[in-house]
N, C-alpha and C positions, 0 to 999 in steps of 0.2 A: 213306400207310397201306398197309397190306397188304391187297391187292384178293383177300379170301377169300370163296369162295363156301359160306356154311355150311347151306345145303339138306340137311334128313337131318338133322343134329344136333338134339338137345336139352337146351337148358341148364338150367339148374337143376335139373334131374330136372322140370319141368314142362313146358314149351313148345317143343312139338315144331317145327322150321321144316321147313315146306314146298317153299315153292318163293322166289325172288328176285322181287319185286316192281318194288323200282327201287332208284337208289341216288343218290349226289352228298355233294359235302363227305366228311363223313368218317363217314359211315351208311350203312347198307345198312337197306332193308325188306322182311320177311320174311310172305308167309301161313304162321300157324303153327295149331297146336290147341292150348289150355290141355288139357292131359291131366288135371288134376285136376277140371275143370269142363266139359269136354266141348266147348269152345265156339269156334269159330274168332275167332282174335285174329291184328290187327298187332306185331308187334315190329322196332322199329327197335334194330338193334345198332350203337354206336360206336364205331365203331375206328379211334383216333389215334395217331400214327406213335411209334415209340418216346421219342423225347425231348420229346415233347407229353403221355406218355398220365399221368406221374403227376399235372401241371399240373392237368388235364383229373379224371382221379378226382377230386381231392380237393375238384373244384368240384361232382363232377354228384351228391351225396346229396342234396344242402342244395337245388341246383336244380332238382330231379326231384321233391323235395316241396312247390315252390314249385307247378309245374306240376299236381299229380295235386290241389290244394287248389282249381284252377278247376273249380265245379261249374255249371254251365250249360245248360240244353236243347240249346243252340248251337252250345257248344265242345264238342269232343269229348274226353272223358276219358283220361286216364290210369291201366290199370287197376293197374299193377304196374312198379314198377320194381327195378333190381338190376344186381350183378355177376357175371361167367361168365368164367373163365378171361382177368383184367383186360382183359375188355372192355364195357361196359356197356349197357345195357340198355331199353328201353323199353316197355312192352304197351300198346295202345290198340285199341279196337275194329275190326273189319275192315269198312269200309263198299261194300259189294259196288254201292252205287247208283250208280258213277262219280262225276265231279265237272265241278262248273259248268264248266270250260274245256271238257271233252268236249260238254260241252251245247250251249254256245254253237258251238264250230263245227261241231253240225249244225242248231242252229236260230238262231240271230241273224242278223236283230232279233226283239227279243221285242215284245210288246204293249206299250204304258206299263203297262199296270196289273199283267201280270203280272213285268216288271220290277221293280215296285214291289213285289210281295206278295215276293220273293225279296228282294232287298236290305233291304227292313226285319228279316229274319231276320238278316243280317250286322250291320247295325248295332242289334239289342238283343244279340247277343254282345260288339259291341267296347263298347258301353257298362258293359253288364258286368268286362269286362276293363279300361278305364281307369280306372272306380271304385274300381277296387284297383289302380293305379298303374305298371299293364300295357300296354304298348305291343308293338303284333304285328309290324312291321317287314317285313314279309313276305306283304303282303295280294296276292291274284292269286285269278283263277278254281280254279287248280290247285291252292288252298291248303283252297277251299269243296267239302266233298262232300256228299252224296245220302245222305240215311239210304233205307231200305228202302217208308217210306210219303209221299217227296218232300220231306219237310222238308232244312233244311241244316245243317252242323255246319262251325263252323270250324275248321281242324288248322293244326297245322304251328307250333308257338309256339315252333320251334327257334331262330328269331333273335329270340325277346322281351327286351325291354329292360325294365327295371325301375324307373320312376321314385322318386326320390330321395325323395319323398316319400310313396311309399306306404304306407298305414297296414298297422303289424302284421306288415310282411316286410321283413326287413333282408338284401336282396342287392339292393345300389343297380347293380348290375352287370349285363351280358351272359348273358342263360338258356344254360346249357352254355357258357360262354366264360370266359375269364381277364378282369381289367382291362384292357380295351386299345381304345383309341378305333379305332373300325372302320366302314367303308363298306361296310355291308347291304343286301342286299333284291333285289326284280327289276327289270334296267333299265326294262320297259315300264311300271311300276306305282312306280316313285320321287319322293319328293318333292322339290323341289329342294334343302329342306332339310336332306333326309337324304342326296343327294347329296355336299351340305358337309358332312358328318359331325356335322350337330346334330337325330337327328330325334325328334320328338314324337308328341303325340297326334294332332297336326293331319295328320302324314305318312302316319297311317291311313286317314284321311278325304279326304284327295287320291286315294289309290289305290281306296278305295272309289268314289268321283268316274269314276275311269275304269273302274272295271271297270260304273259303270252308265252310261255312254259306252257304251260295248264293248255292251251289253245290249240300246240302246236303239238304237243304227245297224249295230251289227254290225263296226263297226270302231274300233279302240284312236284315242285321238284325236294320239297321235304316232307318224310312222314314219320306220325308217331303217335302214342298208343294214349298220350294225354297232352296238355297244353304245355305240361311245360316239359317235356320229352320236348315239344313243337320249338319253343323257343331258346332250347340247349341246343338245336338243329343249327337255328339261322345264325347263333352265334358262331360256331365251331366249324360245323359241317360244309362240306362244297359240292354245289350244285351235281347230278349227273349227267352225263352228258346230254343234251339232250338228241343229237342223232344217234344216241344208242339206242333212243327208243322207239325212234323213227326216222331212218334211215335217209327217206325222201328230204329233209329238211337241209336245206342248203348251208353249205360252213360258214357261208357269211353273215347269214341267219341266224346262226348260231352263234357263230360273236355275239351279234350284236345282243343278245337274252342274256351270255353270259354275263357279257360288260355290267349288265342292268344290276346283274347276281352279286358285282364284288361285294364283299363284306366291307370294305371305309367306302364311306359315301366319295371322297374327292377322285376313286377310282370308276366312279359308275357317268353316266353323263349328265354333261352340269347344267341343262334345261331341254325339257321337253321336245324344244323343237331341235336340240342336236339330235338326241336319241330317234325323233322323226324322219331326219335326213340320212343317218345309219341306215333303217329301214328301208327305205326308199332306194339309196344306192346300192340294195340287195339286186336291183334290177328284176324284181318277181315279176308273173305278168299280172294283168288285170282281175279283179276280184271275180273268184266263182262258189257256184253251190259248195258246200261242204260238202265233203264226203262223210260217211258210214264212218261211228265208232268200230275202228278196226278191233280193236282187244275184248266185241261182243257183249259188253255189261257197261251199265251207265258209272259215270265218273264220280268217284265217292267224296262223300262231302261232311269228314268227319267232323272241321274246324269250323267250318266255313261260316257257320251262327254266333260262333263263340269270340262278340264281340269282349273286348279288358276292358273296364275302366276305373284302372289301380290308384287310389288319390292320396297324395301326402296332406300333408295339413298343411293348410294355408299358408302362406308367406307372406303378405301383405293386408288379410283384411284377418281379426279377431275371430270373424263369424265362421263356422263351418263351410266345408263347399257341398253346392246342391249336387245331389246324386249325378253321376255323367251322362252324356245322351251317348248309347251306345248298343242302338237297336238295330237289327241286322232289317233294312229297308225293305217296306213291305209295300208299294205303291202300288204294285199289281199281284192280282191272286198266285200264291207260293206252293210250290210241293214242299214237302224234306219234313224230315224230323226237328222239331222244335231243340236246340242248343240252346243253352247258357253258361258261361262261367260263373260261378258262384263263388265270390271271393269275399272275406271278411268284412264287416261292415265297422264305421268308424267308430273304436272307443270311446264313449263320456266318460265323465266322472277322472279328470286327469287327474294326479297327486304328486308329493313334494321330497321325491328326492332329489338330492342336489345334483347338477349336472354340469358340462363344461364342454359348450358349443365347438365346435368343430369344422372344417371340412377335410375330405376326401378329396387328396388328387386325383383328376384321371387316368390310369394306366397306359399305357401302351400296351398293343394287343400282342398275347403269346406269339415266341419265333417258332412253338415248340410245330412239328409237322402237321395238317392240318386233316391229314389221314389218319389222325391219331384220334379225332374224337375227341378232343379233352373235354372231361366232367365239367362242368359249371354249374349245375347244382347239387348240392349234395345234401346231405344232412337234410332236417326239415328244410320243405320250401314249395310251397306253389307258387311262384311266382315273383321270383328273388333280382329286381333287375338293373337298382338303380346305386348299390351301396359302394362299387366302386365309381362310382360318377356321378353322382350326383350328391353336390352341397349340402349337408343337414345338419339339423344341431340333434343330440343326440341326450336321451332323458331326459327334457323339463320336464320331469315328474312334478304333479301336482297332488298324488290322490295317494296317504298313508298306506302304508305296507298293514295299518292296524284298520284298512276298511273294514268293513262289518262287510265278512264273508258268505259265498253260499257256501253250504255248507256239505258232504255228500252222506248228510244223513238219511236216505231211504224213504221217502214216503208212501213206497208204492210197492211195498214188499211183497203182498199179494197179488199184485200183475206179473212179478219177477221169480217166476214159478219154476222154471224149465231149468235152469243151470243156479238158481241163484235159492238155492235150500242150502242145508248144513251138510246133504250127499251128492255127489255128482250122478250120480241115478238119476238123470231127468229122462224125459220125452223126446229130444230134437227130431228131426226130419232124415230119416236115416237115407241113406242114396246106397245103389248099391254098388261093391266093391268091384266092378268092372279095370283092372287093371292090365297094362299093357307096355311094354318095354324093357330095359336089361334089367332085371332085379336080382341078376346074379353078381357078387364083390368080383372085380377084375382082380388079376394076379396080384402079390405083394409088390407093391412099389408101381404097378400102373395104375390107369383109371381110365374108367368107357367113355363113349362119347355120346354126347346128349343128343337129340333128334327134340324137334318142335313143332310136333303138328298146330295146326291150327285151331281155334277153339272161337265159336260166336260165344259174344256174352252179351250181358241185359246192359240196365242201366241202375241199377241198384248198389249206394255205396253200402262195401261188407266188410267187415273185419276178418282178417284170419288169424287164428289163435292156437296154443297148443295148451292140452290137457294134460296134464302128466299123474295119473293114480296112484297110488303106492307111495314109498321114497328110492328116491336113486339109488340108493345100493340094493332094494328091492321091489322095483316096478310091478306093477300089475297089467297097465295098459299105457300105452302112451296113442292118443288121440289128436287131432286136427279138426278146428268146427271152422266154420264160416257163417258168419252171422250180419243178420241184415240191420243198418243201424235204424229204422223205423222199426224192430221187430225186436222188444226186448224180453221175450218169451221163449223163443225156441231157437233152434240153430241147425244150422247143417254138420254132420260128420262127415269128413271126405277122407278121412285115413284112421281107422282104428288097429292095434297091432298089441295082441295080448304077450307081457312079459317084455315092452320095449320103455325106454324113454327118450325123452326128446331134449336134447340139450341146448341148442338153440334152432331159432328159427327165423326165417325173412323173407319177403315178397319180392319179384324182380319189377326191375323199371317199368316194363311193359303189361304189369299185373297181371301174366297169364299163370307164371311162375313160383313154388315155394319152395326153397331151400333150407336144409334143415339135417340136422344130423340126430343121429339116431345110432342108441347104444342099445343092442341088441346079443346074445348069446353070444357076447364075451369081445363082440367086435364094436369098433365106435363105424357107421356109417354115413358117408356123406349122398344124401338124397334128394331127388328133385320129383315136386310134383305138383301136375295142374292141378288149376284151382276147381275143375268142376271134378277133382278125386277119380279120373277115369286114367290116366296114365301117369306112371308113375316108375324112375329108376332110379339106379345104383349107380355114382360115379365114381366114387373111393371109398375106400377101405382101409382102417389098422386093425389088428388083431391084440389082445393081450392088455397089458398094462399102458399102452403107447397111445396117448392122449388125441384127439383132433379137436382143435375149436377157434377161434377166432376168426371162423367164416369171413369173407366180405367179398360180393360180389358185384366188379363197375356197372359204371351204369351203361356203358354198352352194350351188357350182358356178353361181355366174349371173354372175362379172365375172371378166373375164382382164385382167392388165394387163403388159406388158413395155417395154420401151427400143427405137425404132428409131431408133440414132444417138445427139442430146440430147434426143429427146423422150420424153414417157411417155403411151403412150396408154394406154384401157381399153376394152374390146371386152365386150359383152353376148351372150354366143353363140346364149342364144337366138333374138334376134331379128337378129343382125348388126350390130346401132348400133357406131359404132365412135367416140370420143372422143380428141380431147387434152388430157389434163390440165395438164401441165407441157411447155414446152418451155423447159430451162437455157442460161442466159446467161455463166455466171461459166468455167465447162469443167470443172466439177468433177466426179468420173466418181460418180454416185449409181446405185447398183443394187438392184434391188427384193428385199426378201430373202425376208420373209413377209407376209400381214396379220394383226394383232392381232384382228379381228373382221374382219366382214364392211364396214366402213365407213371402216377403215383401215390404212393399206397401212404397210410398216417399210422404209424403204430404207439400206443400209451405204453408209459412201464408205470403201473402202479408203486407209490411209496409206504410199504408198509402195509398196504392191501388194499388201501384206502385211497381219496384223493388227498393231499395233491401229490398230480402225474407230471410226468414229465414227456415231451410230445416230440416223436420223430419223424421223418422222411427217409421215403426210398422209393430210387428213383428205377423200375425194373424195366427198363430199356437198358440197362446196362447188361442186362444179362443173368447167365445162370450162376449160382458159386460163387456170391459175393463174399464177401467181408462186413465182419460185423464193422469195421469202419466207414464202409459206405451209409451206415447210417447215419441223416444229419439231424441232428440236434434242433429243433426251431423255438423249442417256449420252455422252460421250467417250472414245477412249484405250481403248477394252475389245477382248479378242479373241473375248467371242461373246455371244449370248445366246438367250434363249428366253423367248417369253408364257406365264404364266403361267394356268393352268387357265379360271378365270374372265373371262379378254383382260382383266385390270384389273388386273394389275402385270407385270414382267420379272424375270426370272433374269439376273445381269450377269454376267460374268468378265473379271474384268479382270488383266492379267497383262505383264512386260516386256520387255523388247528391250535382246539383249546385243550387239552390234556385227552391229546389222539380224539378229540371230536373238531371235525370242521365247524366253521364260526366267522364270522362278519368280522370285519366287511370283504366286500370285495369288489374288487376294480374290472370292469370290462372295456376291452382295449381291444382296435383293430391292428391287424400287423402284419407287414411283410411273411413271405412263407420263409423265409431265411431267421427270420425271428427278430429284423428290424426294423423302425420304424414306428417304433407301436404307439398309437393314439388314442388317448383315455374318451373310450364312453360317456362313463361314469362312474362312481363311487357310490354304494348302495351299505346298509347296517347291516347286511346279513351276507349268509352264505347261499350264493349259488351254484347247486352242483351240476347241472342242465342247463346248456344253452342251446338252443336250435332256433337257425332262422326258418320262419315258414312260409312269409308272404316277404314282395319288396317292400314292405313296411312295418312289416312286425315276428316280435321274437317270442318263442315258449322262454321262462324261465323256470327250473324246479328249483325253490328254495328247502334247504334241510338246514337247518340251524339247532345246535344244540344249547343257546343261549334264550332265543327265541322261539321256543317251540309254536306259539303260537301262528306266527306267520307263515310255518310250513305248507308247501302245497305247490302247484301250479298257476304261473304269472301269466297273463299277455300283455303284452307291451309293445308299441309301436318302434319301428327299431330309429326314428329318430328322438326315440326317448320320453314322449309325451304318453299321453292315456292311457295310465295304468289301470291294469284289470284285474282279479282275484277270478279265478277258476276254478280252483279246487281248496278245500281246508282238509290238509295231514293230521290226523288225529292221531295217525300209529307212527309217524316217523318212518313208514315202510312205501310210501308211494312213488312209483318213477314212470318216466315216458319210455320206450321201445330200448331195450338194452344190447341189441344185436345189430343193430342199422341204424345210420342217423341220415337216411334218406327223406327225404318229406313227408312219404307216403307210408312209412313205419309211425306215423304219428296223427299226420293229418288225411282226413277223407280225401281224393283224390277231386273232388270239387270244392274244396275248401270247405264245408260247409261245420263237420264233425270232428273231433279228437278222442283220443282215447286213454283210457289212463291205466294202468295195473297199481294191482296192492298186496303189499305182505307185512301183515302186522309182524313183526322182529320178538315180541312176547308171545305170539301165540302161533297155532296150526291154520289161522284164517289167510286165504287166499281172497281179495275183491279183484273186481275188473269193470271199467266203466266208458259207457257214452256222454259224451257232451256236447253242446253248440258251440262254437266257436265265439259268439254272442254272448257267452257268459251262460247262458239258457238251458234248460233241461238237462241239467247232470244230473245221473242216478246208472247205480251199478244193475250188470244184469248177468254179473256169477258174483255167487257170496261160498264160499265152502269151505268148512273148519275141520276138515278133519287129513289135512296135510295132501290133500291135494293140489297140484300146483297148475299157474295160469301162467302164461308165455306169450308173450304178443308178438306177434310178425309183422302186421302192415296190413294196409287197407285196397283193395280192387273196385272195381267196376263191375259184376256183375246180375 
C-alpha cells in the first residue's frame, strides 16, 4: 500500500483529518472533525495496493453496511462510511478513554469483582454479535476501549467473520476481505482453532478466557520469545493455574477462565451469555476500584500489536484478495511499542507444473500427554497452521522452472567489503570477550548443567554464523559473527578461539541461545552460548578419536540429544542428567535430523552418503538402553523432508539417482508419521533435495539436479502449490539452506521478512553466504572467501 500520511486533508468535503493516530494492514487511523456536525470523530481510511484495491471496493459497500447495522451499547458504531479519491472509508466515534490494554498495564491484577463487572460488558456485546451470526476474530485488550463515563465498547470488527448462517445478512464471507480462507487474529489471544483456520464463536470466548486471565493475575496465560513459540503454546500447552498466581482468585473463578482455556471449542461455553452466568454464579460482590499491580512493573505486552493476516489464495473469485485489515485499534491516543508481524507477501508470476488437487483430513488431536509440550513446528516455519485442516489443492504451478532468474551475481561488491574479500581479515565490530560460566569438560561420560541468565535484546533481525579458518584437520581459528541483515558490511564477533573448529552450529527457539560443538585440543566439545558473546559453557565432552555430532536440540529447549560414536545419548541441560538411549549394533550410520515434537526425535541414514535417505522414529519416553529395534521405520528412498505444522504428518520428497547423481523427478507427498497414507502433492521434472515448510502457506524448495543444472537454486512456493517463485540461481551446484537444524528460524528471519542462503562451490576453495527478501528482492551475498575458509549457518535472532 502506499504509506500516505493524509493529516490536513479533507474528504468528502466533510471530515477534516487531524492528525495519524495509528495504523497496520492496510488502514491508517485518523483524529478528524465531522465539519458538518462539529464533533470529533475516528476515521479509518483503506488503502490497498493497486491490484487489490478494485477487489477490495467492490466488497467494502455491502460490508461497511453490514458493520454500521451493529447497534449495541457495547460495540462501537459506525457512523459514516464512503469513498475519497478510491480509497475508503470508515467514521467511528473518537474514544478519547484509552483502552483496557492501556489499563491493564498500569493496573493488573484487577479485583475479582471488578474484573467481573468489566468483562460481562464484553460478553453482552459478543452475545450480541453472535446472535446475528458475527464472530470478532480479533478479541484483545486493544480492541476494548473506554467510553468517557468508564463503560466499554468493543471496536475493531475489521477481521469479523460472517457466519453462514446468520439471519437476514448474506455476506457468508470475511468483513472487508475477498473469499479466501485466512489465518486471523492476535497470536497472544488465538484459539487453537482459529489457528487451523476454522474459527468460531467459541474462538471468541477462548480469547475473552484470556484476556480475563490477563485481568485477574496480570499475566497472559502463554509466553514466548516469538509468534510462533506463541502459537505452538495455544496448541499444545495448558493453561497455569491461575490461583497460583494469585491466590485471592476464588476456585469457581477459576473454573470458569479455565473452561474458556479448553483447547476444542465444544469443551469451552457455547454462547456468551452461558459463560455470563458462570460468572455471575461466582457470587463475587459488587464492582470496586482496582487494586495496585502487585508484582511492581507494568504488564508486558510483547504480542499484543502483532495482529496475523495469513491469506491463502482465493477460492472462489480469480482476482487476488486485498491486503487484510488487521490493525491493532487506535481510536484513542496509545503507548507501547509499535509491533508487526511481517509475513510473506503473495507470490505473482504462478507457473506450470502439473499438480493433483487434494484435501487433507482433519486430524484428531494427540492423546500424547499434554505436559509434554509436543513440537508442532519444526523445521522451517513462521507460521505453519493450516496444513493439517485445512482443504487445498496443492501445486497449480503455472510459472516454468525455466523462469528468467535473479540471479546472485554480485552487483555490489564494493559495498561488501568486511567479510566478503578473497581473506577473511576483515574489520567487524569486535565485542569484548567477557565470558562467564562452566567452561570446564565435565567428567568422562557426564555433562554440566546449563544456567540462563537473562538477556534484553533489540529488534534487529541478525544472522548467526560460524567461521571456520584453516581446515579441519588444521584449524587456525574457529569464529562466531552475528550480523545484522540491513548491515552487509560488518559483523559482530561474539566467540573467537585460536586453534578450534566449529563443527556444527544452531540457534535455540527462544533466540537467546547458540549450540555448537567445537573441536578443540584433541577433544570434540558440546557448547552453549549467548547471543550477545558474554556467557558462554561447557556441557559435554569426548576426548580422542570418539566423534559427537548430530546435535539437535527440541524446541522446548529441555532435551539435547547427539551421536558420540554408535551411541545416542540425550542430555537434559537443565539439570545436567545425561542419558543413553540407543547404542547401534548393526553399523548403520543413523543421524539425528530433527524432533517431530518434543517426545520424538527423526533420524536419516544416509544411502551411500548421499540422498536418498531413509527416515526414522524414536520415540524417547521409552526410556534409556533401547534397541536398535525400537527404531520405526516411516519413509524410504526420499531426498528430504519436513514435519508438518501440527508434528502429526511429514512433507516427503522423494526424488532419483542418475549414475549416483540425484535427478527428477520427484514427487511430494504428505503422510502419516507411521509412513501411511501418503498423498501426492505433486510431481515436479527435477530433483528436490530441501524441503522446509516456512509460512502456512508456503515451502522453501532447494533444487540440485544434475540433469538440469540450470534450474538449480532456491524455490518459494506456496504450499498449496500455486505461485511459483525463483530465489536463488546455483551456479556451483554448492548451495543449501541451514544443514544442522531444520527449525524455521535456521532459515528464515524470525519476522518473516529475510532468508539466508550458504555456498560452497564443490570445484573450488570459495565459501559465499547470503541475504535475501523473501519477496524475491535484494539478494546479494555479504561473505565471498576463496581461500578454504569455511561459513556455517546457525539461524536467525532478534537482537
Amino acid at each position: 500500500m502506499k504509506d500516505e500520511n493524509l493529516a490536513g486533508m479533507t474528504i468528502s468535503d466533510r471530515y477534516h483529518l487531524h492528525q495519524l493516530l495509528g495504523k497496520g494492514g492496510s488502514a491508517h487511523v485518523y483524529l478528524a472533525t465531522d465539519t458538518r456536525l462539529q464533533r470529533s470523530v475516528a476515521v479509518k481510511v483503506f488503502q490497498p495496493e493497486g491490484s487489490e484495491k478494485q477487489v477490495f471496493l467492490s466488497h467494502f459497500n455491502r460490508e461497511a453496511r453490514v458493520l454500521a447495522q451493529l447497534d449495541h451499547r457495547h460495540i462501537l458504531p459506525v457512523y459514516d462510511y464512503g469513498e475519497h479519491d478510491d480509497q475508503a472509508y470508515l467514521v467511528m466515534p473518537y474514544m478519547a478513554g484509552g483502552s483496557l490494554r492501556d489499563y491493564l498495564h498500569k493496573h493488573a491484577p484487577l479485583a475479582p469483582e471488578h474484573a467481573l463487572s468489566l468483562i460481562s460488558q464484553v460478553l453482552d456485546a459478543l452475545a450480541y454479535a453472535h446472535d446475528r451470526g458475527l464472530i470478532h476474530r480479533d478479541m484483545k485488550p486493544g480492541n476494548i476501549l473506554f467510553k468517557g463515563d468508564g463503560t466499554l465498547m468493543l471496536a475493531d470488527f475489521g477481521l469479523a467473520k460472517l457466519l453462514p448462517e446468520a439471519d437476514g445478512i448474506s455476506l457468508p464471507t470475511d468483513i472487508t476481505v475477498t473469499h479466501s480462507v485466512a489465518l486471523k487474529g492476535t497470536p497472544d489471544y488465538m484459539a487453537p482453532e482459529q489457528i487451523q483456520g476454522k474459527p468460531g464463536p467459541a474462538s471468541d470466548l477462548y480469547a475473552v478466557g484470556i484476556i480475563l486471565y490477563e485481568m485477574l493475575t496480570g499475566e497472559r496465560p502463554f509466553k514466548a520469545q516469538d509468534v510462533m513459540g506463541m502459537l505452538v503454546q495455544h496448541l499444545q500447552t495448558e493453561p497455569v493455574s491461575p490461583r497460583s498466581l494469585q491466590p485471592t482468585i476464588p476456585p469457581e473463578l477459576e473454573s470458569v477462565v479455565l473452561r474458556a482455556l479448553a483447547k476444542h471449542p465444544e469443551a469451552r461455553f457455547k454462547h456468551p451469555n452461558e459463560m455470563l452466568e458462570a460468572l455471575h454464579a461466582c457470587n463475587l460482590a459488587q464492582s470496586s476500584p482496582p487494586r495496585p499491580h502487585e508484582k511492581g512493573g507494568p504488564l508486558p505486552i510483547p504480542h499484543e500489536e502483532n495482529t496475523l493476516a495469513i491469506v491463502t489464495p482465493p477460492t472462489e473469485e480469480p482476482a487476488s484478495a486485498p491486503t487484510q485489515i488487521s490493525e491493532q485499534t487506535v481510536l484513542a491516543q496509545q503507548t507501547g511499542p509499535e509491533h508487526q508481524v511481517v509475513t510473506p507477501p503473495p507470490i505473482s508470476n504462478p507457473g506450470p507444473w502439473p499438480s493433483t488437487p487434494y484435501n487433507i483430513v482433519p486430524q484428531q488431536p494427540s492423546r500424547l500427554e499434554r505436559n509434554a509440550k509436543i513440537l508442532v513446528i519444526v523445521a522451517v516455519v513462521l507460521l505453519l497452521a493450516t496444513i493439517a485442516t485445512s482443504a487445498f489443492t496443492i501445486y497449480q504451478a503455472r510459472q516454468p522452472l525455466t523462469t528468467t532468474p535473479q540471479t546472485i551475481q554480485s552487483t555490489k561488491q564494493a559495498q561488501s567489503t568486511a567479510t566478503s574479500n578473497s581473506t577473511p581479515t576483515s574489520q567487524p565490530t569486535l565485542l569484548p570477550q567477557v565470558v562467564r560460566g562452566t567452561m570446564n569438560c565435565p567428567a568422562s561420560g557426564q555433562a554440566n548443567a546449563a544456567t540462563y541468565p537473562s538477556l534484553s535484546v533489540g529488534s534487529h533481525q541478525r544472522l548467526i554464523y560460524a567461521v571456520n579458518e584453516g581446515t579441519p584437520g588444521n584449524p587456525s581459528a574457529a569464529v562466531i559473527k552475528r550480523r545484522d541483515a540491513n548491515d552487509t558490511v560488518k559483523a559482530d564477533i561474539i566467540f573467537n578461539t585460536p586453534g578450534a573448529y566449529i563443527n556444527e552450529i544452531q540457534v535455540s527457539q527462544d533466540g537467546l541461545w547458540i549450540l555448537f560443538v567445537l573441536k578443540l585440543d584433541n577433544q570434540k566439545q558440546l557448547r552453549l552460548l549467548r547471543v550477545d558473546g558474554q556467557i558462554q559453557q561447557t556441557l559435554y565432552c569426548t576426548t580422542g578419536p570418539e566423534d559427537l555430532f548430530g546435535v539437535q536440540w527440541t524446541y522446548d529447549q529441555q532435551r539435547i540429544t547427539f551421536m558420540t560414536g554408535s551411541t545416542l545419548k540425550l542430555l537434559e541441560p537443565g539439570s545436567g542428567s545425561i542419558h543413553t538411549l540407543l547404542t547401534l549394533q548393526s553399523g548403520t550410520r543413523y543421524i539425528p535430523a530433527t524432533w517431530q515434537d518434543n517426545n520424538h526425535l527423526l533420524l536419516k541414514v544416509p544411502k551411500g552418503g548421499s540422498a536418498p535417505l531413509d527416515l526414522y522414529s524414536l520415540d524417547v519416553r521409552k526410556g534409556e538402553n533401547q534397541q536398535e529395534s525400537s527404531l520405526k521405520r516411516i519413509a524410504s528412498s526420499i531426498c528430504s523432508f519436513d514435519p508438518t505444522f501440527d508434528s502429526k504428518r511429514l512433507l516427503i520428497s522423494e526424488c532419483n539417482t542418475n549414475s549416483g547423481m540425484l535427478a527428477g523427478p520427484s514427487r511430494i507427498t504428505v503422510r502419516n508419521l507411521d509412513g501411511s497414507a501418503a498423498t501426492t502433492l505433486t510431481s515436479v521434472p527435477v530433483a528436490v533435495t530441501m524441503v522446509r515448510a516456512i509460512t502456512a502457506q508456503t515451502l522453501l524448495l532447494l533444487v540440485k539436479d544434475a540433469a538440469t543444472p540450470d534450474q538449480n537454486g532456491v524455490w518459494r512456493v506456496n504450499i498449496d502449490g500455486s505461485n511459483l517463485l525463483r530465489l536463488s540461481t546455483d551456479l556451483t551446484g554448492g548451495q543449501t539452506l541451514c544443514e544442522f537444524t531444520q527449525y524455521t528460524w535456521s532459515n528464515l528471519s524470525r519476522d518473516g521478512t529475510f532468508y539466508a542462503i550458504q555456498e560452497h562451490d564443490p570445484n573450488s576453495t570459495n565459501y559465499k553466504m547470503y541475504f535475501g527478501r523473501l519477496d524475491g528482492t535484494d539478494l546479494d551475498y555479504f561473505a565471498d572467501i576463496s581461500d578454504g575458509t569455511e561459513l556455517k549457518m546457525g539461524g536467525w535472532i532478534v537482537f
